[in-house]
N, C-alpha and C positions, 0 to 999 in steps of 0.2 A: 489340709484339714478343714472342713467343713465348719459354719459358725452355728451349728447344731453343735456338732461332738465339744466345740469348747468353750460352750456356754455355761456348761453344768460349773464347770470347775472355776471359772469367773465368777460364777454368782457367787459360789462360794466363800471365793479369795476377799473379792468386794467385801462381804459382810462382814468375814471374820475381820479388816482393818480398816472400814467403815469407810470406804472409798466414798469419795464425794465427787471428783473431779478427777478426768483421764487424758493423760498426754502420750500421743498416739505418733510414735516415731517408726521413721527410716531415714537410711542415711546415705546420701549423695554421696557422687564418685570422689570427694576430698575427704571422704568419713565426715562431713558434718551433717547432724541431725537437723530433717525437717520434720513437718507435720502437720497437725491440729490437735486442739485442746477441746475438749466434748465434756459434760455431764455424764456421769457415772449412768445415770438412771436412762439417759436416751442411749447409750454407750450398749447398756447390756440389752434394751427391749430391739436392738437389731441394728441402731442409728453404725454406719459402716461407715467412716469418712474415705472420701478421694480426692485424688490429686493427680494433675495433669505429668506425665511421662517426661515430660522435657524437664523436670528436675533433676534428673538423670544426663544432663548435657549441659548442665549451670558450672559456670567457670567459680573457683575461690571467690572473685570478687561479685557476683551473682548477675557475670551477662553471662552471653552467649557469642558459639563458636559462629563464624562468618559464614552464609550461606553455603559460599564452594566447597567449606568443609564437612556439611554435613547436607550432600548429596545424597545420601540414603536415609536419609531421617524423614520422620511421617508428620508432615508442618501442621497437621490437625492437631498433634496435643493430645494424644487420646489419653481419658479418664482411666485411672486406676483405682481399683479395691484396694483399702489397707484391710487385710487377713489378721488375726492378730494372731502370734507362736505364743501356745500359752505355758513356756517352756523361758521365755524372755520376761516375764512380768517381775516389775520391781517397783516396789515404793520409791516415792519422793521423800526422802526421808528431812527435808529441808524444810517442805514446805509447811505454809499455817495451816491448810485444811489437809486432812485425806489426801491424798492423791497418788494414782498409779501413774507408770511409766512402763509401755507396753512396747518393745519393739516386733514392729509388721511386716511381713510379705508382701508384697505388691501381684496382685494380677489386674487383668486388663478384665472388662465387664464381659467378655465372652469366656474367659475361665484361664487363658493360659496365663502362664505365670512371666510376668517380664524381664525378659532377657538382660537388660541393663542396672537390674539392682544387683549390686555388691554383692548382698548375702546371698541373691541365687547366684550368683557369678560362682560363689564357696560351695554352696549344696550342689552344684553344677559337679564341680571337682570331687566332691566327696560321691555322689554317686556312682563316677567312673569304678571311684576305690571300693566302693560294697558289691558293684558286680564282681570283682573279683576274690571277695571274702577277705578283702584287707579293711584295717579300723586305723586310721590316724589317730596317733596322739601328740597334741602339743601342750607344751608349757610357754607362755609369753611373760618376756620379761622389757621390762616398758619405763623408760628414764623418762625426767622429768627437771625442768630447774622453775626454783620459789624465785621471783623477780620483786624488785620495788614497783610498787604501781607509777606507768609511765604512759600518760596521757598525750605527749607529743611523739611523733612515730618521726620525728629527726633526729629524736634523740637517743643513746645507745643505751641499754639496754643497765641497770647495774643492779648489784647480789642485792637482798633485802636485807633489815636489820631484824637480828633475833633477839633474844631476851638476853642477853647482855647489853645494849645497844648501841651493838658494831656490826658492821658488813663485816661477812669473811674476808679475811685480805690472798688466803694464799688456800690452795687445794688441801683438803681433806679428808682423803681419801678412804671409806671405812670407817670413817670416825663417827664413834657413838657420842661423844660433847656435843659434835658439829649437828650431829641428829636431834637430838635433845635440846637444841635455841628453838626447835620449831614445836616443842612438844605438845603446846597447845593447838595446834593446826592438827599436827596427827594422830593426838585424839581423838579428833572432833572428828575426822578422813576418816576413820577405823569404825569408829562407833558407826558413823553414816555407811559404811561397807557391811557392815555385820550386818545392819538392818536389811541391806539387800540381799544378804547372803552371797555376798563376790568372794570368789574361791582366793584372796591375798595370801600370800607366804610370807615374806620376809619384804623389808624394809630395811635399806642399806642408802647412807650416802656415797654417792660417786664420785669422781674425779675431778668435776668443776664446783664452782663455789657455790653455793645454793643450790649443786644437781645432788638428785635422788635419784634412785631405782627401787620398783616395786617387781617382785616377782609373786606368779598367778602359780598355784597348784598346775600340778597337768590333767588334763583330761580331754573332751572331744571339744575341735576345733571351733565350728558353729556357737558352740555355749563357749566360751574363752574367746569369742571375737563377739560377742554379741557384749562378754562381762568387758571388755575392756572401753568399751565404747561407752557404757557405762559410766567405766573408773574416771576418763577423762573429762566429762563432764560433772562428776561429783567432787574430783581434785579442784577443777576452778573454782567450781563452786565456793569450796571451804576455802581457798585458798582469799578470796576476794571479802568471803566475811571475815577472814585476820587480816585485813589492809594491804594483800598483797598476790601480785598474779601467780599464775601456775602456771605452766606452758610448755610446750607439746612443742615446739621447735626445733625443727633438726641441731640448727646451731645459730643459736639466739643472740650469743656474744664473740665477738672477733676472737678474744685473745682464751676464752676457754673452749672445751672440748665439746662435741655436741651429744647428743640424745640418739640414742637409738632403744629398736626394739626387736631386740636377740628372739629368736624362735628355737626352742627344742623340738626336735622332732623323734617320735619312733612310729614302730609297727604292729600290729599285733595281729595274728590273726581271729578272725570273727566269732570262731567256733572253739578254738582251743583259747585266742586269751595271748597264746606265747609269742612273745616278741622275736619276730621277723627280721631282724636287725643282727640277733645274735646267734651267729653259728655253730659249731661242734667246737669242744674244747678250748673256748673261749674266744672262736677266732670269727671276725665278723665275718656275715651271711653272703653269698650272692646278689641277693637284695640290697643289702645296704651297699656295697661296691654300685652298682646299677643304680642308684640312688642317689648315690655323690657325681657318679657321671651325668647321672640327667641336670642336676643340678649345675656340674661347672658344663655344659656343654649350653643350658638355656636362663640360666639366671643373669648373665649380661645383657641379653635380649629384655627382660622381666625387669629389668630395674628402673624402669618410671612406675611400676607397681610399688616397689618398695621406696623409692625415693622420687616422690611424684612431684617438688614442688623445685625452681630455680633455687632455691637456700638451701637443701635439701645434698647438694652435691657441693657445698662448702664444709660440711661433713665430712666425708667421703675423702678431700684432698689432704693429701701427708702433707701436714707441715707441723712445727712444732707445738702446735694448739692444737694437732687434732686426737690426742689419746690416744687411743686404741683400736677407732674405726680402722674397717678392713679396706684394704684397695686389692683384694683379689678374691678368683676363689679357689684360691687354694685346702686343701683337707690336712689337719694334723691332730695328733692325739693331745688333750691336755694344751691346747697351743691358741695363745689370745692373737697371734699375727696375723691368722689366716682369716677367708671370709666362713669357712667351715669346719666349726672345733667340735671334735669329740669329746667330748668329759673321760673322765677315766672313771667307770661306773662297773658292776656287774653286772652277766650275761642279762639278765632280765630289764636292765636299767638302761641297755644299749642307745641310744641317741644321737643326732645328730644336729650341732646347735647351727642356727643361719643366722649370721651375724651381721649382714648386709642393711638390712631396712631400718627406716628412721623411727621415731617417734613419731614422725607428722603423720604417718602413712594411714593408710583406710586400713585398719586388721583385718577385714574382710580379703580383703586383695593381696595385702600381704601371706595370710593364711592359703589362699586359693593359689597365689603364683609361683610360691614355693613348693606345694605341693605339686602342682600339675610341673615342674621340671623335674622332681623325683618320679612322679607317674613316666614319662615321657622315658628318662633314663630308664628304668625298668622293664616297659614294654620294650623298647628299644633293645634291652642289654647292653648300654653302655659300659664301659670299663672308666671306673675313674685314676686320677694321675696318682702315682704314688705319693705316699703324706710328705708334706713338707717338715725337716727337721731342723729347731732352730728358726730364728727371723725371716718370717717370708715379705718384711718389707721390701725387699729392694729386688721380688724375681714373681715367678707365678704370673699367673693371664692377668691382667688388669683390665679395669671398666671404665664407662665411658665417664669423662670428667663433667659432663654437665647436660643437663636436661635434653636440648638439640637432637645431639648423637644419640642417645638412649632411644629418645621417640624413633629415629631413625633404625634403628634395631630393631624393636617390636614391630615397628611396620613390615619390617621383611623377615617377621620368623611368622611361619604360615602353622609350623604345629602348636605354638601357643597359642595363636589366633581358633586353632581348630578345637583347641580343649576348652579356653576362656568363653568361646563364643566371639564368631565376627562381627558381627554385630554390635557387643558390649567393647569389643576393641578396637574399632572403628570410631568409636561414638569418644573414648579415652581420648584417644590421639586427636581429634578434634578439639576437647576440651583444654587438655593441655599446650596443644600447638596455640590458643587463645590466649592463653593462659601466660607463653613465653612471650609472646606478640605485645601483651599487655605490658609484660614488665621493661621490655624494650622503650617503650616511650616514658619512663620515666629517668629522668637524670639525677642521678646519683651524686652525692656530698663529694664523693672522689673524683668526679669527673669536674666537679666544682673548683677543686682545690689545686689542684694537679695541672687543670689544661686552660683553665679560664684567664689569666694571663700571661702563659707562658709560649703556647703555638699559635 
């Protein structure tokens, strides 16, 4: 979209909420938002901010991957356009003055659109599905845990106190008391969501102590990875003005269960609407059979998209802290043990939930790399395994137990690479191979305890 055609409806938005000040996001391959901060008035007479490309290859900790890994990379740095989608625009509903929060497109000054942002990485994927008259629909559902504010990072991690003033001691799962110690945080979280209009559902606490889940209405993918990125930056937000953090950690605390972020998916076609998923007499489609195959056949390869960070696969490992994360991907109806649970819904409701990705994950990628394993099954016609019934903890494919292997996977699946873009996958594995390199030289309080005078 041209910054003619969406200027009109800027100018508009500005006035009606009396914009003063614009904060002009995108978001790196970790989903964390970068930018600039511009004036309203130089914002709409044309003032276009850019930013150098290589934020797209910044490690969590804000270096960069070692030369040899990023032999294909263009050492210039070249200048990008932030475009704004005027389909992403949300108040700051925090702040003291006015202020918008736009998120941007990224092109390069000759016009094409760059390959290494997240959200093209999605509209990348969703194009494949409109040539063919298919609509994604997702719903994301997106855990969360209230922590005590803890300014030394030796130290572990413990529940907050609510309005009775006691730390949860034990899980509560479902509990509306345990929801209601925070009532005044998620007021203030709701009311600042309405302002932006974020499509929120429901509001349930989880299985660890201080953890929540928020679930998103369903709709198209792009708006739902654009709102959640959002939600997590308006969560801390609120979270930090009641005294206490909010965080997006796959698994924050040793002895509780970690966070994830469940994905519903269906299908519908373009033209009729009717979900793609559900077949004659209640019995699912071709497509969706084809859909679960592509998924168990390439989502083990995809899973530093979903679980992109070393903590991320302490999640992931069965042990008695870990809840109900998946360690397969197995398909079953109505079934929390598997990495892919169908709801028991009617024909039109048909779905399929991915239960694999964290919390921490970039929703951009997680959106795009579950999708593109279902594209792949489909063009493909994969046949998926029959559903598992009963506990599929202890049978079903399992995935790789830590960051290492995973990269080692995606490297060698060439039809992911071929839908993602080589290039944006390429540029991943670099970042992240930095990324584990980095955590390696740090010595850990176990390694302190355990080997320092003992061998």
């Amino acid at each position: 979209m041209s910054n003619r055609q969406e200027l009109p409806f800027l100018n508009e938005w500005f006035e009606q909420h009396g914009i003063t000040e614009v904060e002009c996001l995108v978001t790196d391959l970790t989903g964390i938002l970068k930018g600039k901060i511009m004036p309203a008035g130089k914002y709409l007479n044309g003032g276009r901010p850019r930013l150098p490309d290589s934020l797209f290859i910044q490690t969590v900790t804000g270096g960069y991957p070692d030369d040899e890994d990023t032999q294909f990379w263009n050492p210039a740095e070249r200048d990008m356009e932030l475009l704004p989608d005027p389909n992403a625009v949300y108040l700051v509903p925090w702040a003291e003055d006015a202020t918008a929060q736009i998120i941007h497109d990224c092109h390069y000054l000759t016009g094409e659109a760059v390959e290494l942002s997240p959200r093209h990485v999605l509209k990348r994927v969703l194009s494949l599905y409109e040539a063919r008259g298919w609509k994604p629909v997702v719903a994301p559902e997106v855990e969360f845990f209230l922590v005590k504010t803890n300014t030394d990072s030796d130290y572990p991690l413990e529940p907050p106190i609510g309005r009775c003033g006691r730390q949860e001691s034990s899980r509560q799962s479902f509990s509306i008391d345990a929801v209601n110690e925070f009532d005044p945080l998620f007021e203030e979280m709701y009311d600042y969501c309405e302002a932006m209009d974020l499509n929120l559902d429901t509001l349930i606490h989880e299985e660890g102590a201080g953890q929540m889940e928020v679930n998103f209405e369903h709709g198209d993918p792009l708006t739902l990875a654009d709102q959640v990125v959002i939600f997590k930056r308006t969560l801390r937000e609120t979270a930090l003005r009641h005294g206490m953090y909010g965080t997006f950690m796959a698994k924050p605390m040793a002895r509780e269960p970690g966070s994830s972020m469940h994905l519903h998916q269906s299908l519908v076609d373009i033209k009729t609407g009717r979900n793609l998923f559900a077949g004659e007499e209640g019995q699912h489609s071709r497509l969706f059979h084809h859909f679960i195959g592509g998924m168990q056949r390439y989502l083990p390869a995809s899973l530093p998209l979903l679980a992109p960070n070393v903590n991320s696969y302490r999640r992931l490992l069965r042990t008695e802290n870990s809840g109900s994360a998946p360690v397969n991907v197995e398909w079953g109806m109505d079934n929390r043990t598997v990495g892919l649970r169908v709801p028991m819904a009617p024909p039109e409701a048909t779905r399929i939930e991915n239960r694999l990705a964290g919390a921490d994950a970039n929703p951009y990628l997680v959106m795009a790399a579950s999708l593109a394993c279902g594209y792949l099954g489909m063009l493909s016609q994969l046949e998926s395994r029959p559903p598992m019934v009963g506990s599929a903890w202890s049978s079903g494919g399992k995935l790789p137990d830590d960051i290492g292997p995973a990269l080692d996977m995606l490297r060698d699946c060439k039809p992911l690479a071929d839908i993602l873009g080589e290039r944006f996958t390429n540029s991943y594995l670099a970042v992240k191979r930095a990324e584990h390199r980095e955590y390696f030289q740090v010595i850990s309080s176990w390694e302190r305890e355990h080997l320092l005078l003992r061998v």
